[in-house]
N, C-alpha and C positions, 0 to 999 in steps of 0.2 A: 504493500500500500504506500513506503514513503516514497518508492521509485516512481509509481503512478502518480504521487502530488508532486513530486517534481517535474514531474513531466508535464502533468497540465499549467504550472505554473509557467514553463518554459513556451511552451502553446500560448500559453494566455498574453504572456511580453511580445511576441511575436505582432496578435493581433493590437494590442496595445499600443504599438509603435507603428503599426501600418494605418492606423486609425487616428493617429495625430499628427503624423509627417506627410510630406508632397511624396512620393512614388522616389523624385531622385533623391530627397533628403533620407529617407526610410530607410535601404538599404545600406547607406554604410554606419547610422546610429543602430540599425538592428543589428548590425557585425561586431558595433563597441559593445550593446549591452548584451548581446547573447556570451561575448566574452567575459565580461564584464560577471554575469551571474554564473558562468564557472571557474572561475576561478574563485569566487567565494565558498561554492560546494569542495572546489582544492584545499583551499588553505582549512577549512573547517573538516577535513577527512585526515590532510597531512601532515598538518600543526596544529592546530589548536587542539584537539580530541586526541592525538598522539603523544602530547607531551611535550613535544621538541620544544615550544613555547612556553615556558612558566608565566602565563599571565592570565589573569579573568580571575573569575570566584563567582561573579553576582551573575554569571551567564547559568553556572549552575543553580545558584540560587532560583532564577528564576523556572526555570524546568523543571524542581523539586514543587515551587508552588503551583506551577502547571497543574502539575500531576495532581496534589490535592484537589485544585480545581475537580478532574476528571472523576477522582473519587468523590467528591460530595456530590457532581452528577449522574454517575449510577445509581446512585440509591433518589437522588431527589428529582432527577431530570434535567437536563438542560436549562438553564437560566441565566443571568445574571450575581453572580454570588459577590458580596459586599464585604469589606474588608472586618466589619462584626464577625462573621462566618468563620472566617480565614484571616487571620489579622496579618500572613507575610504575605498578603498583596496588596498592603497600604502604599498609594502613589505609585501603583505597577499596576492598574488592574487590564489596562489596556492590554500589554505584550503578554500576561498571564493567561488570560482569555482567548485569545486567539492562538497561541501556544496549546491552551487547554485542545479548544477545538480538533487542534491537527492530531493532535495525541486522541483524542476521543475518536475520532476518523479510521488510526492504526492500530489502534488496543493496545497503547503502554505508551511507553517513551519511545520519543521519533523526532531523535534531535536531528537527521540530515533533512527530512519536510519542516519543519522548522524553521533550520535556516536558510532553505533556498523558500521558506515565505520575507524572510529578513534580508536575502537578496534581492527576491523581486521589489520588495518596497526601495531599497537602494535604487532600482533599477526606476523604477518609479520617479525617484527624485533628481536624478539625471534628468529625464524628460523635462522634470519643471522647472531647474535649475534652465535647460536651455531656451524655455519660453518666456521664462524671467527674466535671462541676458537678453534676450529681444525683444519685452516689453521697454527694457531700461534704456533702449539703444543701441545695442549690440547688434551687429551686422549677422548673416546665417555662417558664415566663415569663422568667426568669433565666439559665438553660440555654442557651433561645434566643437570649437578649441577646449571652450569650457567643458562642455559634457562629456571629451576624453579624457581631461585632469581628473575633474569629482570622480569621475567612474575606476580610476583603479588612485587615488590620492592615499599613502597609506592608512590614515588614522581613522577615514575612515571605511576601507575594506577591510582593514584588521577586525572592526565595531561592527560591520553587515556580514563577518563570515562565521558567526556562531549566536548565541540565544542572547544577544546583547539586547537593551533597550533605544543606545546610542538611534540606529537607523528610523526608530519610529519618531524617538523627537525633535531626528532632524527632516524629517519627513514632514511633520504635520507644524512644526514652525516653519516651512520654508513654505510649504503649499500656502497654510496659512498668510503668511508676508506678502505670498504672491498676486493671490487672492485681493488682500487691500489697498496695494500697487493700484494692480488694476483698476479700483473700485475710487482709488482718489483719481485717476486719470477722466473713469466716465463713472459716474453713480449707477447701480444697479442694485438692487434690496435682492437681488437672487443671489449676488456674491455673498450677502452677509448673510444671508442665511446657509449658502451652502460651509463658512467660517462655523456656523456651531457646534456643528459636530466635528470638523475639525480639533478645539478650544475643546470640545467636553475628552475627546481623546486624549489630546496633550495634557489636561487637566490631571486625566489617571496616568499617564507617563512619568512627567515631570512637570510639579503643578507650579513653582516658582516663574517656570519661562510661561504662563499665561501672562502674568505681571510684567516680563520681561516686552512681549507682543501689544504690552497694553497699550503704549504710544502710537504706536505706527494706524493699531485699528481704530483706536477713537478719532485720529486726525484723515485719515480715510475716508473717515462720513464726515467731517468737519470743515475740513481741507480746501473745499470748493467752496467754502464761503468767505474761507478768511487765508489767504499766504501764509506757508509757514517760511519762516524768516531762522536767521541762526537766532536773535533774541527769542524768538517765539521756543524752538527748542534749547535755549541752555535753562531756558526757565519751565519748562514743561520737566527736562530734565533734572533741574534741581529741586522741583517740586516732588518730583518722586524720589529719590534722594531722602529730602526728608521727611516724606513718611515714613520711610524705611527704618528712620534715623529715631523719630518722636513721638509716635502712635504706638505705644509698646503696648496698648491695650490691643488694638487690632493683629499687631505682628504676633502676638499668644495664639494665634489660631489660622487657617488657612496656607496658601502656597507660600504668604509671608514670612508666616511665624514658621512653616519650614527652611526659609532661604535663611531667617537668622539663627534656626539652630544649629544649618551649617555651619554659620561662619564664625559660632560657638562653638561648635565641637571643631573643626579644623585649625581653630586659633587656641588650642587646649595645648598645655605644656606640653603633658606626657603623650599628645599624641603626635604632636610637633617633632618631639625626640624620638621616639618611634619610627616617624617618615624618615627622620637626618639616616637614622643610624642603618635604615633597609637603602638609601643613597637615592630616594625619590624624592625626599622633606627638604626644604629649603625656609629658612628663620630668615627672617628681616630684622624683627627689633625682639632684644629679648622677653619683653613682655606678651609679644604677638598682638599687639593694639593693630585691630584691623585696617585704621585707616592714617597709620603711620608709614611712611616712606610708599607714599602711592605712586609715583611717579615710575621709581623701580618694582612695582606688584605690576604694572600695567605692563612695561617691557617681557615681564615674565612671562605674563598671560599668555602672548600674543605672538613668544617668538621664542620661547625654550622651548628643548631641552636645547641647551648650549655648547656646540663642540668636545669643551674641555670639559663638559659635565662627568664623573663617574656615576655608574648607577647598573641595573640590572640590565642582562640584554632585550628588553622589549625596549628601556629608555634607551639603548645605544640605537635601536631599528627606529623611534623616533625622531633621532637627529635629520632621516633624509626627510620623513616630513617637515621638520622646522625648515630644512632648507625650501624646500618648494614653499612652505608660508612666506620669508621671505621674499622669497622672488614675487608671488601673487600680492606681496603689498606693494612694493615697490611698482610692481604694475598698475595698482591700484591709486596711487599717489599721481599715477599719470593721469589713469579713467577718471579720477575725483577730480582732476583740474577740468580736463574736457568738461565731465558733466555740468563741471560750475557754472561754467560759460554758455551752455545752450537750455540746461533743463536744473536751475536751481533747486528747487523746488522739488524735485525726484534726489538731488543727492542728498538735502536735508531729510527726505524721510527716510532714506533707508540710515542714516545716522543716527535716527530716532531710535531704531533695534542696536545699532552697533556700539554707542555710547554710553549706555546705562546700562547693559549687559559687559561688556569690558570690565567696565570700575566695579561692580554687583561682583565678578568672579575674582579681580584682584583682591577685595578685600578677605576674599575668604580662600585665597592661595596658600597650601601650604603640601600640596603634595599633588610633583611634575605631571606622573601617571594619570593623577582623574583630570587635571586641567586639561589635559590633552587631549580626552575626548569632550569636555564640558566645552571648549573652544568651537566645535564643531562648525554649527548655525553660525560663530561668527564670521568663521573663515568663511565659509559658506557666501554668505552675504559679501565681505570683502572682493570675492572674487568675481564677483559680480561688475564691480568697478575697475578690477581687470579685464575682463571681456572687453569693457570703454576703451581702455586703454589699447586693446591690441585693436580693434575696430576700424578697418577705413574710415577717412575722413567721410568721402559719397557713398558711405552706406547706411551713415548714421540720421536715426530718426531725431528733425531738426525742432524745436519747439513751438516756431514757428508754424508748420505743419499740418496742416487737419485731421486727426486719425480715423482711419477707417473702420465704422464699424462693424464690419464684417472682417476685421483683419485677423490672421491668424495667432498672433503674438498676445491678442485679448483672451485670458482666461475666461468661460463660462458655468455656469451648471451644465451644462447642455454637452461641454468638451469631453472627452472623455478622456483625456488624461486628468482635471478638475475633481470626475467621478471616482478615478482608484485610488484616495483616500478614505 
């Protein structure tokens, strides 16, 4: 049975991509992602589940709550089961459930269906990633620059080639982003609605980055009445800031008061020494005050592990990704100036996700491994402003412009790449 769900899932990408591209664009994105989604079924048969890679834990973790899943629906049926139920699928219920599902499909554990469903959803967000870069301006030559990087970039094929959560919440924050792009370029009440269940899935993912999305989609519906301006976001962003900072009534409960128990428990002495001493922990000030020495938390974020870093060998395999981050900023330094100049207004709001998500993970930086997949959505986003960057001048969608609405690069309900979320 897992070989038959990989195989329909592999069928299903097929039509997926033939259903959203032009016939000549189709074929060489169906050659990235069919490669693309095996080599995930590779890595997750000949390293990670082999051994040869000492890294993960929560991958298993989540497969063991799977399973409980599966066992309280034999006996009670198929449903929705809540984290009262089963309390280790608190803020996982998402990837547990549909984990559950495939395992309930093959009678036990069936971790290779599994993660070739974690690769089609990868696979998935390639597609959006490249209708993204060409709602933002990106030319189709650029587009597809981007959708071969995302598609094998390490950090995260390492995160889509086993039972990680990594691939769903970069999935449904980037659909999500893309989605309200769109939706500040033309207003449509079908995009926001098709955003809610998006938001209720990310919600059971990782419920902080709802907070993190909160700027981008309030200004999305807002947006076309009022310019957002850099004033208008360093104050929108410092507004939320300090809520973060002041409302400790509020932060005791929901994605908030999970984002600051993080940055409690990772700014904890003994857990600080802990990271130092396994070579992933890095100390800034000895008290661990989160929003001390920010300047250097943010380089961190953004662009470790460092060369001359020691550490385990997963941290030594993430140096080639730091290098590809760099490069994609630096390219991006280029697309941000472009964009400056023809579509203001598009580079401040994808700055809206990138600014307040940056500083949000520097302060609660203290160990290289998780920031390296926590960064995900931001690189994500960043390389987006790369795409501008490599983008012909005559290919770029000018502001001046009228857009078509019928034009391919507008997300709909109706799209069906939209739908496989």
């Amino acid at each position: 049975m897992e070989y038959l769900i990989v195989a329909a899932l592999a069928l299903t990408l097929v039509f997926l991509v033939r259903g959203s591209f032009p016939s000549e664009t189709a074929r060489p994105v169906l050659g990235v992602l069919l490669a693309a989604f095996a080599a995930r079924l590779f890595i997750h048969v000949f390293i990670v589940r082999s051994g040869s890679l000492d890294y993960g834990g929560d991958n298993f973790y989540y497969e063991l709550s799977a399973m409980e899943i599966v066992t309280y629906w034999q006996s009670a049926g198929i449903q929705l089961v809540s984290s009262e139920v089963i309390p280790s699928i608190n803020t996982v219920a998402t990837p547990c459930h549909i984990f559950a599902f495939v395992m309930y499909l093959c009678g036990g554990f069936a971790p290779m269906a599994c993660t070739a469903v974690v690769a089609f959803i990868a696979c998935g967000l390639c597609i959006v990633m490249y209708k993204f870069a060409q709602l933002v301006g990106a030319d189709d030559r650029s587009a597809f620059r981007l959708l071969l990087l995302i598609a094998f970039i390490p950090g995260l094929l390492v995160h889509t080639s086993d039972m990680f959560k990594d691939g769903f919440n970069a999935f449904f924050v980037i659909t999500c982003l893309w989605l309200a792009t769109s939706n500040m370029k033309r207003f449509d009440i079908r995009k926001i609605l098709a955003m809610a269940p998006l938001i209720w899935a990310l919600w059971n993912v990782r419920p902080y980055m709802v907070i993190m999305c909160g700027l981008p989609l309030f200004f999305s519906i807002v947006s076309r009445k009022r310019m957002i301006s850099v004033r208008v976001m360093a104050l929108s962003v410092a507004a939320m800031m300090s809520f973060m900072l002041l409302y400790e009534q509020i932060l005791a409960t929901g994605p908030a008061g999970t984002m600051q128990r993080q940055l409690e428990k990772s700014q904890a002495t003994n857990v600080r020494s802990e990271l130092e001493q396994g070579g992933s922990g890095v100390v800034f000030t000895p008290d661990g005050a989160p929003w001390d020495d920010l300047p250097t938390k943010v380089i961190y974020t953004l662009l470790s592990p460092f060369p001359w870093m020691d550490g385990s060998p997963a941290l030594q395999l993430g140096k080639i990704e730091a290098l590809l981050v760099w490069y994609l900023l630096y390219c991006a330094v280029k697309g941000g100036r472009r964009l400056w100049q023809y579509d203001r207004k598009m580079l401040l709001f994808l700055l809206l996700f990138v600014v307040p998500s940056t500083i949000a993970y520097a302060t609660t930086i203290a160990n290289i491994g998780l920031i390296f997949r926590q960064r995900i959505p931001i690189v994500l986003i960043l390389s987006l402003l790369s795409a501008i960057g490599w983008a012909r001048e005559p290919g770029m969608i000018k502001r001046s412009q009228p857009v078509d609405k019928r034009s391919h690069d507008e997300p709909s309900p109706a799209n069906g790449t939209a739908g496989s979320g």
